[in-house]
DRENPA-3360 file (N, C-alpha, C; in nm, 2 decimals, always signed):
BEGIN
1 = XXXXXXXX = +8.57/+4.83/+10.14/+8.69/+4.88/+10.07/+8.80/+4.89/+10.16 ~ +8.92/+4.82/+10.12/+9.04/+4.82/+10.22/+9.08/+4.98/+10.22 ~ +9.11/+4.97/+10.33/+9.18/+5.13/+10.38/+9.32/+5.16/+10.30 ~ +9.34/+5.25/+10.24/+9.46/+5.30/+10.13/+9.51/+5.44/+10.22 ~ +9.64/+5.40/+10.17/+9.71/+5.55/+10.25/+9.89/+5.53/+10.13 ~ +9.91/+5.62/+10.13/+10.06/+5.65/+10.07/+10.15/+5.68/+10.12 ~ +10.27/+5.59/+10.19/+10.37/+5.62/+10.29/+10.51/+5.69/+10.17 ~ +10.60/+5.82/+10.28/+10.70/+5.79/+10.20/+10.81/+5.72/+10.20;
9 = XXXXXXXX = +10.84/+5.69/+10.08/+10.97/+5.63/+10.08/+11.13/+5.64/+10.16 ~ +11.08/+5.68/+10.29/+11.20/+5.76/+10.37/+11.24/+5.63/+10.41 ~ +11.45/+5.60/+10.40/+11.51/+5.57/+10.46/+11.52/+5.53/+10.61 ~ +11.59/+5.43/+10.67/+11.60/+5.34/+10.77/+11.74/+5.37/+10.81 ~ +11.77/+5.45/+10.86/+11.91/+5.53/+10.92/+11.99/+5.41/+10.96 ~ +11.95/+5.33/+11.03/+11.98/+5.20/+11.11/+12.02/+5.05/+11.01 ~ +12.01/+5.06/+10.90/+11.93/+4.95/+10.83/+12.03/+4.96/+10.69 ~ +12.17/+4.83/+10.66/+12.25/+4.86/+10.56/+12.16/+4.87/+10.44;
17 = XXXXXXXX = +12.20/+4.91/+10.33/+12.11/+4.94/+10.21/+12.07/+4.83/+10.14 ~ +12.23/+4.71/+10.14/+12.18/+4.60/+10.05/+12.28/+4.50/+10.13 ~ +12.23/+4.46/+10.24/+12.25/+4.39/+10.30/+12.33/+4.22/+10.25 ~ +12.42/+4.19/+10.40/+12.47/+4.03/+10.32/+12.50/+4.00/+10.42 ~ +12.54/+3.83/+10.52/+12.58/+3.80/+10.55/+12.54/+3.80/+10.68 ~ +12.59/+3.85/+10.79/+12.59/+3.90/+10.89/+12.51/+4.00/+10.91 ~ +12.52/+4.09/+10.82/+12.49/+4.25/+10.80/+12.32/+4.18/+10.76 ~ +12.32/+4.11/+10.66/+12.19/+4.08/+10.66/+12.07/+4.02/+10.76;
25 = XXXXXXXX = +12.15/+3.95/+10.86/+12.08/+3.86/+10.99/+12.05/+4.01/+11.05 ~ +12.11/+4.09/+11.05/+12.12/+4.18/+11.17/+12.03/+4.30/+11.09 ~ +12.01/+4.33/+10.97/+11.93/+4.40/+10.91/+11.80/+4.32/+10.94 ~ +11.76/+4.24/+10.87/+11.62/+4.17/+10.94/+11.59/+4.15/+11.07 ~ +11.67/+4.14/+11.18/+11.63/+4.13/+11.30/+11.57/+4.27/+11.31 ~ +11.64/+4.37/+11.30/+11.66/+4.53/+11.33/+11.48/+4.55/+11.25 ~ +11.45/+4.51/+11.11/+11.35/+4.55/+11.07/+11.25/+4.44/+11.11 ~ +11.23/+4.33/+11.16/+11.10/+4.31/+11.29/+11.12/+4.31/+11.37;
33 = XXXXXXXX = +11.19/+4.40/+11.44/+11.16/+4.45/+11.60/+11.08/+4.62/+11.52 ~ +11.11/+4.66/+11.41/+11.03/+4.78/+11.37/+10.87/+4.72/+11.35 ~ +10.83/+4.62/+11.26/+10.74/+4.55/+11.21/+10.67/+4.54/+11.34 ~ +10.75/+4.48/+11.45/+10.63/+4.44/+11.57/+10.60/+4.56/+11.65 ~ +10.70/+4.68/+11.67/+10.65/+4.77/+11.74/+10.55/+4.87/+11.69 ~ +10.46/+4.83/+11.59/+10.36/+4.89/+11.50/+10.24/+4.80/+11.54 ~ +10.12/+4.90/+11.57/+10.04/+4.86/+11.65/+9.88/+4.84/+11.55 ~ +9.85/+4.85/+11.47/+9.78/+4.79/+11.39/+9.82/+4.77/+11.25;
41 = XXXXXXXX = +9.74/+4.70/+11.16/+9.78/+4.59/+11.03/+9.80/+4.71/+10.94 ~ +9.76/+4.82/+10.95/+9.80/+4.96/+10.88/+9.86/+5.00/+10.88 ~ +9.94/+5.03/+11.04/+10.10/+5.05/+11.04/+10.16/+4.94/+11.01 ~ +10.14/+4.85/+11.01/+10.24/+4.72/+10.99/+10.24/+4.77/+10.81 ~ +10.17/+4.73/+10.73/+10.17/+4.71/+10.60/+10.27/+4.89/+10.59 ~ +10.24/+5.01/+10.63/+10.31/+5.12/+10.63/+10.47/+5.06/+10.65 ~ +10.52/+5.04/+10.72/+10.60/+4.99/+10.77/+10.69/+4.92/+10.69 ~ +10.58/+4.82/+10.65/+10.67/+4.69/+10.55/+10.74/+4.72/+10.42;
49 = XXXXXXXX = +10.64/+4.88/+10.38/+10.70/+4.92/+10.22/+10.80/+4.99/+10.22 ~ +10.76/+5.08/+10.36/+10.91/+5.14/+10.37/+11.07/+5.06/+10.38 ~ +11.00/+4.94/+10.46/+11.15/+4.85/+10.46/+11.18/+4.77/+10.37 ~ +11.10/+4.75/+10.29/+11.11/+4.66/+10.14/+11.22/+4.73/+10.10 ~ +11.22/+4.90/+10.03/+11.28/+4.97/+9.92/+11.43/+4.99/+10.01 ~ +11.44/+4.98/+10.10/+11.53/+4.98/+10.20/+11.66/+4.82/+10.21 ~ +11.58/+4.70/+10.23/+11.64/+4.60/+10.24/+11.61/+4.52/+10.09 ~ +11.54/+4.51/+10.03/+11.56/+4.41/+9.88/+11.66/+4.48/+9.79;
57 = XXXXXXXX = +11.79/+4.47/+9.76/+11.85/+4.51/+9.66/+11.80/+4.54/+9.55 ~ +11.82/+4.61/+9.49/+11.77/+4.64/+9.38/+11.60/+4.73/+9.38 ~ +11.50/+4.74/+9.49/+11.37/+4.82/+9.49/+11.40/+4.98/+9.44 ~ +11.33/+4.99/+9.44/+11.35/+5.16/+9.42/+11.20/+5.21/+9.46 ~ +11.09/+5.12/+9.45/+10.95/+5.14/+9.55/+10.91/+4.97/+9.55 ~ +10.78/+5.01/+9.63/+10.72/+4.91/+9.66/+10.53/+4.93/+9.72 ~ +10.50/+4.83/+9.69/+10.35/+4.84/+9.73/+10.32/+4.69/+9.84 ~ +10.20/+4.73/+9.90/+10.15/+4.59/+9.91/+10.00/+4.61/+9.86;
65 = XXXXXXXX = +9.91/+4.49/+9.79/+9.82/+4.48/+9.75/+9.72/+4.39/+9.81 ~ +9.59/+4.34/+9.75/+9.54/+4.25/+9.76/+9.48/+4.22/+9.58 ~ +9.46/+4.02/+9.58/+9.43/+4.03/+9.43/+9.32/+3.94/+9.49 ~ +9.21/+3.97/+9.37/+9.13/+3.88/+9.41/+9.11/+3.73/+9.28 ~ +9.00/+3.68/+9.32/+9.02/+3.56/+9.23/+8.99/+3.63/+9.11 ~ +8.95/+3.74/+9.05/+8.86/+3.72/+8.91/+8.96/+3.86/+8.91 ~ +9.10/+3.88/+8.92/+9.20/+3.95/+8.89/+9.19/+4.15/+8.91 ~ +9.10/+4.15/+9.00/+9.07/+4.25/+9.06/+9.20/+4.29/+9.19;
73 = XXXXXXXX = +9.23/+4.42/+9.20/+9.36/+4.43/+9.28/+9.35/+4.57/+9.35 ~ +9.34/+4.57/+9.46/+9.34/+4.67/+9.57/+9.46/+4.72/+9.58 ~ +9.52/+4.84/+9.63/+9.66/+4.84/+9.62/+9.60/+4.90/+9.81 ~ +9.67/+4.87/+9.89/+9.66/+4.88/+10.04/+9.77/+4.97/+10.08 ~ +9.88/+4.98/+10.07/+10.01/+5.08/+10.08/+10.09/+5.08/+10.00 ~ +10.12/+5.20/+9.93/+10.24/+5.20/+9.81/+10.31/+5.34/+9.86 ~ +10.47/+5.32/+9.83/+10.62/+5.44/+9.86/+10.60/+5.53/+9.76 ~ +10.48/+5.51/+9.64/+10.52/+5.65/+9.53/+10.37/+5.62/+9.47;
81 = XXXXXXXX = +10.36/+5.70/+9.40/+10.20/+5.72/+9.33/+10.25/+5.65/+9.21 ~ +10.37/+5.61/+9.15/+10.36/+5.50/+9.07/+10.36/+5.41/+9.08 ~ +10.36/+5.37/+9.23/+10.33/+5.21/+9.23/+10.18/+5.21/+9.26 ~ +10.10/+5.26/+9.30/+9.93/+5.25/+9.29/+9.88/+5.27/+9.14 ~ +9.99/+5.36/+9.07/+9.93/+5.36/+8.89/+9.96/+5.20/+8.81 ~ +10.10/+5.14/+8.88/+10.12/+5.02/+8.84/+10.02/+4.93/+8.87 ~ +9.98/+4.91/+9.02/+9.92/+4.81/+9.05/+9.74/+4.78/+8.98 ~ +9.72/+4.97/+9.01/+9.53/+4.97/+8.96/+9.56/+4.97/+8.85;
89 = XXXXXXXX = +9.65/+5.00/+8.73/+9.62/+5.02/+8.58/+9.59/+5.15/+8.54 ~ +9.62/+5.23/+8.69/+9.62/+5.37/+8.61/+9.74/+5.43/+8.48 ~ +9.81/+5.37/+8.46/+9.92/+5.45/+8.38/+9.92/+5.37/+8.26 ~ +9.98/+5.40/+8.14/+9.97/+5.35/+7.98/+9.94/+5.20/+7.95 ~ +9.84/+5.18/+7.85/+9.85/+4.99/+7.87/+9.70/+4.99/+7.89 ~ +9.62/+4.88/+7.91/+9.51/+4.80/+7.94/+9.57/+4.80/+8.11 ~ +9.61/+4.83/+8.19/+9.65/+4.80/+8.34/+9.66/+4.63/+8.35 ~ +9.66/+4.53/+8.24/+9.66/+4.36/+8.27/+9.81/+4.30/+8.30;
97 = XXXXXXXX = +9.80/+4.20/+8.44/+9.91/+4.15/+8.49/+9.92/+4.06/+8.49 ~ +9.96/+3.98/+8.37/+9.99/+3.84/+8.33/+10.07/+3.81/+8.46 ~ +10.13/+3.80/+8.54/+10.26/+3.77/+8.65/+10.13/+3.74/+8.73 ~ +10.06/+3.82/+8.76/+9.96/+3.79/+8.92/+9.93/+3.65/+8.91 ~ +9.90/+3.57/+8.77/+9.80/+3.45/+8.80/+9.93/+3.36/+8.83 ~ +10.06/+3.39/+8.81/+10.15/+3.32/+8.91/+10.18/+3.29/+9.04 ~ +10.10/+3.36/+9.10/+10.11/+3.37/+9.23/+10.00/+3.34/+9.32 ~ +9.90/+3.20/+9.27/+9.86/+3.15/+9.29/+9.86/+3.00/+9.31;
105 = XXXXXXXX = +9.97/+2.95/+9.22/+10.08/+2.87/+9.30/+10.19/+2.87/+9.33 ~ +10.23/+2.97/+9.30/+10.42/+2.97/+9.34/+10.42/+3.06/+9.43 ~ +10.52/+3.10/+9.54/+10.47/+3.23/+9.63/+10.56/+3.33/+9.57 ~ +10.62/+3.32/+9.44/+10.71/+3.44/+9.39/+10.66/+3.48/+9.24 ~ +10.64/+3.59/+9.18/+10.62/+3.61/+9.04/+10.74/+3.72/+9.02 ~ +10.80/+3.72/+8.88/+10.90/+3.80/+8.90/+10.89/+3.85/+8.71 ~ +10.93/+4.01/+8.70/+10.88/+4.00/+8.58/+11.03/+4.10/+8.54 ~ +11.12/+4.01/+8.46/+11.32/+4.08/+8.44/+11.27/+4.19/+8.38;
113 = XXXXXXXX = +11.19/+4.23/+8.26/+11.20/+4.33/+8.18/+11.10/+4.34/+8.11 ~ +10.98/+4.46/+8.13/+10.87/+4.49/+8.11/+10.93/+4.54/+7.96 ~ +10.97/+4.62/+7.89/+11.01/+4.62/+7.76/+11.08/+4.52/+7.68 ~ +11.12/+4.38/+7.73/+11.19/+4.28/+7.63/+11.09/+4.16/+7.67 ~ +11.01/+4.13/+7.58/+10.95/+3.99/+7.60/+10.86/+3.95/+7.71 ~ +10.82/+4.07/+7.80/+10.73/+4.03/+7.87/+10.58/+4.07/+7.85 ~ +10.57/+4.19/+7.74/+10.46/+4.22/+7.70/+10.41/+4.31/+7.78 ~ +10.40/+4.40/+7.87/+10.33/+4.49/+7.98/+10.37/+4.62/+7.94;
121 = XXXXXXXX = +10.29/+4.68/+7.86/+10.34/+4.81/+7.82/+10.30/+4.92/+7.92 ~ +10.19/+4.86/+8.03/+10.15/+4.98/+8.13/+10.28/+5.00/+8.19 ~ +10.36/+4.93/+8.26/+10.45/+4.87/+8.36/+10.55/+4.95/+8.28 ~ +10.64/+5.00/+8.17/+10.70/+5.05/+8.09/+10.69/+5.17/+8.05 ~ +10.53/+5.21/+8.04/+10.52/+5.33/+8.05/+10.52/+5.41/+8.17 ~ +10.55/+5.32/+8.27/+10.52/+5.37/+8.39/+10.70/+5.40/+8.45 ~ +10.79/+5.36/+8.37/+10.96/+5.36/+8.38/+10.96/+5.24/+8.49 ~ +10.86/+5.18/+8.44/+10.91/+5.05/+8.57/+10.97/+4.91/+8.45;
129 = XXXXXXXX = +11.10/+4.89/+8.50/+11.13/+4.74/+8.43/+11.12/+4.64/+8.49 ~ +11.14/+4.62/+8.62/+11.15/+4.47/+8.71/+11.05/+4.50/+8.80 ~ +11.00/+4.39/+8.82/+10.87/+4.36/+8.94/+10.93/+4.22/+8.98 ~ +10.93/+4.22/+9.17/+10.93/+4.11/+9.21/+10.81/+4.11/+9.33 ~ +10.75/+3.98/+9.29/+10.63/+3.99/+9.38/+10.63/+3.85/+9.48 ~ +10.64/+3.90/+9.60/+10.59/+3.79/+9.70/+10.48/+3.78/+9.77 ~ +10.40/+3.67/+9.82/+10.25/+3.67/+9.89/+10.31/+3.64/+10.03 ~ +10.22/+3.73/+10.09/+10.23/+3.74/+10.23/+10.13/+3.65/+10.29;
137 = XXXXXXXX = +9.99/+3.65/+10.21/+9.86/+3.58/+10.27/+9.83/+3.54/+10.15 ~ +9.71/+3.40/+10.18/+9.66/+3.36/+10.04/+9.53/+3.24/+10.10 ~ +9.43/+3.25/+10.02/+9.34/+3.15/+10.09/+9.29/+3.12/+9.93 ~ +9.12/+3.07/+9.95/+9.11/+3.07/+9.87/+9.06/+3.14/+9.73 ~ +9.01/+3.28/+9.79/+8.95/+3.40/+9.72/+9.06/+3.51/+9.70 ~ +9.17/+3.51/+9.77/+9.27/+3.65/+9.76/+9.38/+3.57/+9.79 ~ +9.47/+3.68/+9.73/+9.61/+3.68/+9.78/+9.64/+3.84/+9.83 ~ +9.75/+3.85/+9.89/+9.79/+3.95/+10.02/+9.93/+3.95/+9.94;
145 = XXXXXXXX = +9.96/+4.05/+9.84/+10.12/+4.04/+9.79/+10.20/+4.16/+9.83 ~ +10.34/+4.10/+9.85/+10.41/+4.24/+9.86/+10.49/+4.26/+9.73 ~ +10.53/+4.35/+9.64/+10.59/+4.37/+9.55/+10.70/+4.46/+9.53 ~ +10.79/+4.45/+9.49/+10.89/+4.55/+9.49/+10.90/+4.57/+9.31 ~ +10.92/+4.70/+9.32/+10.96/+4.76/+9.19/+11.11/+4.79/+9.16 ~ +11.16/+4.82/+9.02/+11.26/+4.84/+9.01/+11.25/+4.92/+8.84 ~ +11.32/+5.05/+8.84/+11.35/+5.14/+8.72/+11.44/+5.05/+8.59 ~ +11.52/+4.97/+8.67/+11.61/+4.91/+8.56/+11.56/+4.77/+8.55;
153 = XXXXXXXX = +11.60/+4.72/+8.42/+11.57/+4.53/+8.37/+11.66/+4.49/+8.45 ~ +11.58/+4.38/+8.52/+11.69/+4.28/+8.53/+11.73/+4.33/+8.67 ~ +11.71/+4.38/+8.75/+11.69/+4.42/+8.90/+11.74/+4.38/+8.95 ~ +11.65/+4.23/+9.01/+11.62/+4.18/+9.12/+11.68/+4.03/+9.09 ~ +11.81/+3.98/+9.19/+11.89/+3.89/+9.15/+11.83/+3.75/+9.27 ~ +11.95/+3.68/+9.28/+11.93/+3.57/+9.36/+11.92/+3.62/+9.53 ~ +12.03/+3.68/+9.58/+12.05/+3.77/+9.66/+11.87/+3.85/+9.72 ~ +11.84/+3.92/+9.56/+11.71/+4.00/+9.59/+11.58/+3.91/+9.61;
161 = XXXXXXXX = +11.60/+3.79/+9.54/+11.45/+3.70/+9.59/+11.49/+3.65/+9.73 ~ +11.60/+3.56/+9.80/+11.62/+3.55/+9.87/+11.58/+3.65/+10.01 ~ +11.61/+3.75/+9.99/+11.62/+3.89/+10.11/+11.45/+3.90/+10.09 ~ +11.41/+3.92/+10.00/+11.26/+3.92/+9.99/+11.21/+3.82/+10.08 ~ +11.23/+3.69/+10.02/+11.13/+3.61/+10.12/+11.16/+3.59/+10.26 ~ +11.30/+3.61/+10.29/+11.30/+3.60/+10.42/+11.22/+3.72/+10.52 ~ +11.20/+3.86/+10.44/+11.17/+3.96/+10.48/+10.99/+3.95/+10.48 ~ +10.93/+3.86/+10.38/+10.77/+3.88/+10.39/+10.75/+3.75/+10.50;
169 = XXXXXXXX = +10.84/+3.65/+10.54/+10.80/+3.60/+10.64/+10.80/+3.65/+10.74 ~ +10.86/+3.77/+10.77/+10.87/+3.87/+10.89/+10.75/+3.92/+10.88 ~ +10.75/+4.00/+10.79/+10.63/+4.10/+10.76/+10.43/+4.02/+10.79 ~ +10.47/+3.90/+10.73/+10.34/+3.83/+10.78/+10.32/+3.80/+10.93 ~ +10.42/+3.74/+10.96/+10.39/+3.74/+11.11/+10.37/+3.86/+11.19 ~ +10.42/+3.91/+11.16/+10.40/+4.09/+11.20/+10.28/+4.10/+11.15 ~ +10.22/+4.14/+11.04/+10.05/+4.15/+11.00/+9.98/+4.08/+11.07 ~ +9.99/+3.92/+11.12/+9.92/+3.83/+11.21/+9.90/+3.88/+11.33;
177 = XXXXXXXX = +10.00/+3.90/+11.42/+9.99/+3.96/+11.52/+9.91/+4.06/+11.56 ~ +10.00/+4.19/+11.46/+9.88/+4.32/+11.47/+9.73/+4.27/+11.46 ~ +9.68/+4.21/+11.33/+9.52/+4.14/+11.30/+9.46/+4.11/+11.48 ~ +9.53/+3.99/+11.53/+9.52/+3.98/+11.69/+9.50/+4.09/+11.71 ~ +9.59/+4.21/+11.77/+9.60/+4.27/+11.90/+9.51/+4.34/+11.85 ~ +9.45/+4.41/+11.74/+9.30/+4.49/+11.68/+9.20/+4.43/+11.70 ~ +9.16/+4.29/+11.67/+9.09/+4.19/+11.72/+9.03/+4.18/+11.88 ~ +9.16/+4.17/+11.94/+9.15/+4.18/+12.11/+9.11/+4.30/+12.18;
185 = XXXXXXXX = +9.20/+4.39/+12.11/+9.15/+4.56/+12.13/+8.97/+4.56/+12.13 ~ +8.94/+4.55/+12.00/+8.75/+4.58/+11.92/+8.68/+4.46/+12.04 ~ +8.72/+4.37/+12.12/+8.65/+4.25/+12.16/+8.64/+4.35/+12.29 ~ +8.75/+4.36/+12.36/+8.74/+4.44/+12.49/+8.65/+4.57/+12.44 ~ +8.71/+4.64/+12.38/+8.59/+4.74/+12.34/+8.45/+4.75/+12.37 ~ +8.42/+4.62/+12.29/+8.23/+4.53/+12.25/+8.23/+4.54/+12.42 ~ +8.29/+4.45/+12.47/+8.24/+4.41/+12.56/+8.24/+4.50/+12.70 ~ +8.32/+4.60/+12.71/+8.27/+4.73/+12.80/+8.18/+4.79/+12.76;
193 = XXXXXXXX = +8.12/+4.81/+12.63/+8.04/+4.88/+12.57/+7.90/+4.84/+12.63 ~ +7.91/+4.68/+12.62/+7.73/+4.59/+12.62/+7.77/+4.61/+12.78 ~ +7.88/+4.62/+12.85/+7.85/+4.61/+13.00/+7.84/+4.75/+13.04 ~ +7.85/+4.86/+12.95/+7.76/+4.99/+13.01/+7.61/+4.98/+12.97 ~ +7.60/+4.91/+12.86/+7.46/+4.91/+12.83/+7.38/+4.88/+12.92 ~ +7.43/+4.66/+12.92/+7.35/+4.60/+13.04/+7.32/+4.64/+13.20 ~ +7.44/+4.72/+13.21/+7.43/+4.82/+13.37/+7.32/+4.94/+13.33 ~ +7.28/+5.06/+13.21/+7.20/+5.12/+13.20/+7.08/+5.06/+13.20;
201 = XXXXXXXX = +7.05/+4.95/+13.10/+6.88/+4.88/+13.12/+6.90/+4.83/+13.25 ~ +6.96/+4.78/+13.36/+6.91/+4.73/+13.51/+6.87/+4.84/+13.56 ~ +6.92/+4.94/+13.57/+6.86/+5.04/+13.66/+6.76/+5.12/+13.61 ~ +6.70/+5.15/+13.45/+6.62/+5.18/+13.44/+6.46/+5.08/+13.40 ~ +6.52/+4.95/+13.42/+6.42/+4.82/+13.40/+6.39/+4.78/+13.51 ~ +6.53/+4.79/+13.62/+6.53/+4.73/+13.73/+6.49/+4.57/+13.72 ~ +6.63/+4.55/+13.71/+6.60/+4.42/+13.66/+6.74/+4.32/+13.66 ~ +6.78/+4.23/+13.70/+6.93/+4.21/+13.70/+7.02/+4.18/+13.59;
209 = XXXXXXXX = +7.13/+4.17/+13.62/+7.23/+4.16/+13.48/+7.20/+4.07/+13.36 ~ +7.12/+3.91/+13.41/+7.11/+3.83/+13.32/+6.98/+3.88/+13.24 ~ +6.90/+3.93/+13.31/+6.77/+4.01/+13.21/+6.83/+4.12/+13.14 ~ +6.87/+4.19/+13.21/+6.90/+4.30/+13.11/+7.02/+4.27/+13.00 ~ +7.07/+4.20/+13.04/+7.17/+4.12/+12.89/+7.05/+3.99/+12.82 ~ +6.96/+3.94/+12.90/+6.89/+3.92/+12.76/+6.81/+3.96/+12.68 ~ +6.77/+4.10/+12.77/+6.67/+4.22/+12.66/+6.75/+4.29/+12.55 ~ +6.88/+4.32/+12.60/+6.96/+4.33/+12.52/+6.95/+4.27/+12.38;
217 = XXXXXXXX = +6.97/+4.12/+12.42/+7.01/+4.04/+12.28/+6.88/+4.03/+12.18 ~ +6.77/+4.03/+12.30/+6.63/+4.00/+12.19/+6.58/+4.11/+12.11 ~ +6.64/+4.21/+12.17/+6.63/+4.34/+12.07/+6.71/+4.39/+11.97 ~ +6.83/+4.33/+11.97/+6.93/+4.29/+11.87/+6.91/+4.22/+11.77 ~ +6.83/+4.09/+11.80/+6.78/+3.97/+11.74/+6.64/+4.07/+11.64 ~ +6.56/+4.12/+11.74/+6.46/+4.17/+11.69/+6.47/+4.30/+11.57 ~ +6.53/+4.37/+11.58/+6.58/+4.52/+11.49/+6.68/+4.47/+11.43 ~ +6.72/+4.34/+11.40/+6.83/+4.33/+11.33/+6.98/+4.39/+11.31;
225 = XXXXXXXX = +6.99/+4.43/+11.47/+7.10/+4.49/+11.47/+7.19/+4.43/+11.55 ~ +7.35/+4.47/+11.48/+7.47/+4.39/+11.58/+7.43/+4.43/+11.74 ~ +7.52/+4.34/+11.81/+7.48/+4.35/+11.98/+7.52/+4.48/+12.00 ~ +7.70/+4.52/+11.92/+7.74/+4.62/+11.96/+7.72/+4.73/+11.95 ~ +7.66/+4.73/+11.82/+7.57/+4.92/+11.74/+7.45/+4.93/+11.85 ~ +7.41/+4.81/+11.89/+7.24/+4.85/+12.00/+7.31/+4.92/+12.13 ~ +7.42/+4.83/+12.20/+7.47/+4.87/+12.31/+7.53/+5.03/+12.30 ~ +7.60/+5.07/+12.17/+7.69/+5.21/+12.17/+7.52/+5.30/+12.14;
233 = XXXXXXXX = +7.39/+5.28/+12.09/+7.30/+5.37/+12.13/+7.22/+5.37/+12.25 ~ +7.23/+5.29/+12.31/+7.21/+5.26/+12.44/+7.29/+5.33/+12.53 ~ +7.42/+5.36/+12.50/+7.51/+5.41/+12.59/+7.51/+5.57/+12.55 ~ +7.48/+5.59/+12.44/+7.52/+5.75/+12.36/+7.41/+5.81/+12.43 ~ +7.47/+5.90/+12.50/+7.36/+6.03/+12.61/+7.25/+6.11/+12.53 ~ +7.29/+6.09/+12.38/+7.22/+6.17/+12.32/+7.08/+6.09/+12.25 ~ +7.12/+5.96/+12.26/+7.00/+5.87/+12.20/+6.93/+5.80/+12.31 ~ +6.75/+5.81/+12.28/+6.64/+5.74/+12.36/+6.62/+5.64/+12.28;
241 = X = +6.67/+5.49/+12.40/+6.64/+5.36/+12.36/+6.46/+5.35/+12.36;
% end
């Protein structure tokens, strides 16, 4: 189960409201130098919602989610508890999002006015009219969307999809990176971990490093357990290997 948390919607002191032009180059630079100085994919996704309702004209919240193929949807960070009611189907309605299966080929779904002709009575009861939705990630089992909401029809203009996508290309590369540097972090981790281990079995096997890194592994192999969980009881003062 992906990790969920609820950031608030607090302002970017630094960061025009509805950016254009120049003002807009210089607003998006300003919010991925925020995006990259966030150190895991948690802060980054924290990060990104906040700057969404901030830089997309017309947001008033936002979430990021994940969807899966058989239309199941995680909500990963949202700016208000009604964008997690929007996205899981907690609030009025069947919670069903005709817009999502758009965004399996197109990387934008956009929905003007949940009360005129679009049919989504959750999304309405929830005082939400406009949804614009962009995919950050997409393979072949999920998509990775960012979404912006909006209280009024008809929101989110040319201007607002525009600022959007340029802003979830930031935001991805920023989630890429973080993914790395967590990645490289947990790798270094493992591997001081198995090299306290393999230094504990030599001295009490008395035995050199390549033996005791392969008793290691055949015991791993053997008990069915990762290399790393064997090495962190191996290492824990309180547990007899």
């Amino acid at each position: 189960m992906p990790k969920r948390f609820v950031v608030a919607a607090s302002r970017f002191s630094d960061l025009p409201r509805f950016p254009a032009g120049l003002e807009l180059a210089e607003a998006l630079t300003a919010a991925a130098q925020r995006l990259h100085e966030t150190s895991t994919p948690d802060t980054t996704l924290d990060t990104a919602v906040r700057l969404a309702v901030d830089l997309v004209p017309g947001a008033d919240h936002a979430g990021v989610s994940v969807i899966e193929r058989d239309d199941r949807r995680s909500t990963l960070a949202w700016t208000d508890d009604v964008v997690r009611a929007a996205e899981e189907g907690d609030g009025p309605g069947d919670g069903h999002r005709p817009y999502w299966h758009r965004l399996w080929t197109a990387p934008v779904a956009e929905v003007e006015d949940s009360e005129n002709g679009e049919g989504d009575e959750a999304l309405s009861g929830l005082g939400l009219r406009s949804v614009l939705s962009l995919r950050l990630r997409a393979d072949r089992r999920r998509l990775t969307v960012l979404t912006a909401y909006a209280r009024k029809p008809r929101a989110f203009d040319e201007t607002a999809l525009r600022v959007g996508r340029l802003f979830t290309a930031h935001v991805g590369i920023a989630l890429d990176s973080a993914t790395v540097r967590e990645q490289l972090t947990e790798a270094m981790r493992t591997r001081d971990l198995i090299g306290q281990a393999t230094g504990i079995l030599m001295e009490r096997l008395d035995i050199d490093a390549a033996g005791a890194f392969d008793s290691l592994v055949r015991a791993s192999q053997r008990e069915n357990v990762k290399l790393r969980d064997l090495a962190r009881r191996i290492v824990d003062p309180g547990h007899t290997p």
